[in-house]
PLY file of the C-alpha trace (Angstrom):
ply
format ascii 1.0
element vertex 167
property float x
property float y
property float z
element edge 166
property int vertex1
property int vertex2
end_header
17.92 10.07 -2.53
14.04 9.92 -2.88
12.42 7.78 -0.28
8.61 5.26 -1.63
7.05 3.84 1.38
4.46 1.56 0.36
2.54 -1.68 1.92
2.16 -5.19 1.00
-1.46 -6.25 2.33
-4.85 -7.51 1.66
-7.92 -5.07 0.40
-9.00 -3.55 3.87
-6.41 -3.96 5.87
-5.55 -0.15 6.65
-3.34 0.78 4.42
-4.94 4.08 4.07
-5.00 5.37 7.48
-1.44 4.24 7.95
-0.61 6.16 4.97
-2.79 9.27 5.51
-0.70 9.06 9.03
2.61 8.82 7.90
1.75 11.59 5.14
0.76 14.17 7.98
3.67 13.33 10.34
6.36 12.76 7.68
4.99 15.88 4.97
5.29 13.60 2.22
2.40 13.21 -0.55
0.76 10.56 -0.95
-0.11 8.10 -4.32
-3.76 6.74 -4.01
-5.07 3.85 -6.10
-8.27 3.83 -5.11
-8.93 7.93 -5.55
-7.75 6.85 -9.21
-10.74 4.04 -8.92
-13.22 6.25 -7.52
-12.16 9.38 -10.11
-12.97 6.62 -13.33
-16.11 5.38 -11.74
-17.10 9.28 -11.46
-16.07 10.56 -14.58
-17.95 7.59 -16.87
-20.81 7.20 -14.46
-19.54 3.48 -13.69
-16.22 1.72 -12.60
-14.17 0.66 -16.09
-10.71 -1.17 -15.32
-9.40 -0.68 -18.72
-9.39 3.29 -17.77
-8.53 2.98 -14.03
-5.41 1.21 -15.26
-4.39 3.63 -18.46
-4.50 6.58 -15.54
-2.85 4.51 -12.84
-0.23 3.67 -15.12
0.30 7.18 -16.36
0.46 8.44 -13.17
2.53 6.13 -11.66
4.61 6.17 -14.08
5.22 10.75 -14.13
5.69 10.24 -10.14
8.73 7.61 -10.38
9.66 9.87 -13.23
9.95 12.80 -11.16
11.93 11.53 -8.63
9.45 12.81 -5.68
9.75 11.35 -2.22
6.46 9.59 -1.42
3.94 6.90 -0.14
2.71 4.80 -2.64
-1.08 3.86 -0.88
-1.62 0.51 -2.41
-0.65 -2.58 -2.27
2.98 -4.04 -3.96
1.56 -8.01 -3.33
1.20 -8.90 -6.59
3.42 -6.04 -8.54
6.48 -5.63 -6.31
8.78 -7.54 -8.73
7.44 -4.95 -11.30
7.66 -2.12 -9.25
10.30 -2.28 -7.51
12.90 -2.21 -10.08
11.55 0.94 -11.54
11.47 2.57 -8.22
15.08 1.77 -7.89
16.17 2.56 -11.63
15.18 6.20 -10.29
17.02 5.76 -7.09
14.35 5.84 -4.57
15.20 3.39 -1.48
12.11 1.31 -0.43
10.16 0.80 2.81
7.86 -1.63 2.64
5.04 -1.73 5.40
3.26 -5.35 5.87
0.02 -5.79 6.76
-0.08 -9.71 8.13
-3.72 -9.68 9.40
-5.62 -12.77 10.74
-8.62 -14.08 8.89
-10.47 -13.37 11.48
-9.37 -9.49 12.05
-9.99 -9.39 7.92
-13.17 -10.01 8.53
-14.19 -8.01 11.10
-12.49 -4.93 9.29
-14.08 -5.59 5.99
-17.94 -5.65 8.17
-17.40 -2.60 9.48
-16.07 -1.01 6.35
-18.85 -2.81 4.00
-16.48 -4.52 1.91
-19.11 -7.28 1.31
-17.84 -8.09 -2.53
-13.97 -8.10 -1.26
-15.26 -9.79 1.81
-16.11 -12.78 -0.81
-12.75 -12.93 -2.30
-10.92 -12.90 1.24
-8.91 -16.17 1.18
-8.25 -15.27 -3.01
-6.74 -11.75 -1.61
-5.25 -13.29 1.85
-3.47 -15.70 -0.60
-1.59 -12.83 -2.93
0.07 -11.69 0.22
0.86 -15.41 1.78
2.75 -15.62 -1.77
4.45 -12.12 -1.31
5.71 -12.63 2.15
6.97 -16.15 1.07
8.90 -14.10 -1.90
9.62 -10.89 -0.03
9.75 -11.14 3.70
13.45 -9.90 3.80
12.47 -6.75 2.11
9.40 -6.07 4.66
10.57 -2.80 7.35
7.38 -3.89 9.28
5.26 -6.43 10.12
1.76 -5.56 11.97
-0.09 -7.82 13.18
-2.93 -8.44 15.12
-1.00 -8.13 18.50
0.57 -4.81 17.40
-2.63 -3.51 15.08
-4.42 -1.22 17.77
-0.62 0.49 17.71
0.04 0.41 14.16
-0.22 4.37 13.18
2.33 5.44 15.79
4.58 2.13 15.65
4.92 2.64 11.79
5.58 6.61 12.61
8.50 5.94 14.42
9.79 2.67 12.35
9.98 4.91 9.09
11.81 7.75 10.89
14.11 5.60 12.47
14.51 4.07 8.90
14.72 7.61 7.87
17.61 8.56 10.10
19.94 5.86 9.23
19.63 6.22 6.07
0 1
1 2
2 3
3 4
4 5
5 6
6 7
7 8
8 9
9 10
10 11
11 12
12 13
13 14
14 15
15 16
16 17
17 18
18 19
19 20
20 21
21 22
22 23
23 24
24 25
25 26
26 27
27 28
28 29
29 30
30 31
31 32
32 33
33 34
34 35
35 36
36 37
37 38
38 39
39 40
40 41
41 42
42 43
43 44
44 45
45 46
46 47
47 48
48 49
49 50
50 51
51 52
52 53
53 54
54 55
55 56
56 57
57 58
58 59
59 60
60 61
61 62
62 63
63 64
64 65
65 66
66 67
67 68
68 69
69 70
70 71
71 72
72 73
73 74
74 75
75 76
76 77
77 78
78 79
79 80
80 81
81 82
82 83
83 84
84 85
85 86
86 87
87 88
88 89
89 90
90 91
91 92
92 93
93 94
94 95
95 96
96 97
97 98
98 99
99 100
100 101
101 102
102 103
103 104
104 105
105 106
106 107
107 108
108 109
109 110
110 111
111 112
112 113
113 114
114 115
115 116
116 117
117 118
118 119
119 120
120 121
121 122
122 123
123 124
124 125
125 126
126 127
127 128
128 129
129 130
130 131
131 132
132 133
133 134
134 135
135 136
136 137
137 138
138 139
139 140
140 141
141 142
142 143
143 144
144 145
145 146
146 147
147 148
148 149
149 150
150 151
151 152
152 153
153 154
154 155
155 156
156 157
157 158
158 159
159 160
160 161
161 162
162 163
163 164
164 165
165 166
């Protein structure tokens, strides 16, 4: 049975290292929205939506198709009732990793990333997950937080492979 870890969690709030992580330790490849975003903005010279989603779409769509174990690297807040019935039409079993972030640890990530336009759409993106977890929370494998965020590469490591095991 092919395994789709993916994350529910506002712009910025380390998805990507866990992922990059989690791909190294667990050999599986990983799906990356925003290399799809950055690939459009370099191949027409400026960011166009319309194209980023045509390719994510595409893409998205030949990796379910395949049936290939992997980590999706974006976030399932606002698609997960989309997604995940796809995912699971092609039998792949779900983890879903949950980035619950403070305000305050938002914004301190998004300075030192220089996020400044998502930095003005925080409570707008903060919201999308509030509405997720208030849908979803029974189908999160892990919470981190901002007690447990200084841990979160090695804590999610060993969550997914006990996850993993009993499966």
């Amino acid at each position: 049975m092919p395994i789709c870890i993916t994350f529910a969690g506002p712009v910025g709030s380390s998805k990507t290292p866990i992922a990059t992580y989690l791909s190294w330790n667990l050999g599986l490849p990983i799906f990356n929205n925003d290399a799809i975003r950055s690939e459009v903005a370099e191949d027409l010279g400026k960011y166009d939506v319309e194209v980023y989603k045509q390719r994510q779409k595409e893409r998205a769509t030949k990796l379910i198709e395949s049936g290939i174990s992997c980590i999706i690297d974006a976030s399932v807040d606002r698609s997960w009732p989309e997604v995940k019935p796809r995912l699971q039409a092609k039998g792949y079993k779900c983890f879903v990793i949950s980035l619950d972030l403070s305000k305050e640890l938002m914004e301190k990530l998004h300075k030192a990333k220089g996020y400044n336009e998502s930095l003005e759409r925080l409570e707008s993106i903060m919201a999308d997950h509030e509405n997720f977890l208030s849908q979803f929370k029974d189908e999160v494998g892990i919470s981190i937080t901002d007690e447990n965020f200084g841990q979160r590469l090695e804590l999610c490591l060993q969550v997914v492979r006990e996850w993993r095991r009993n499966d």
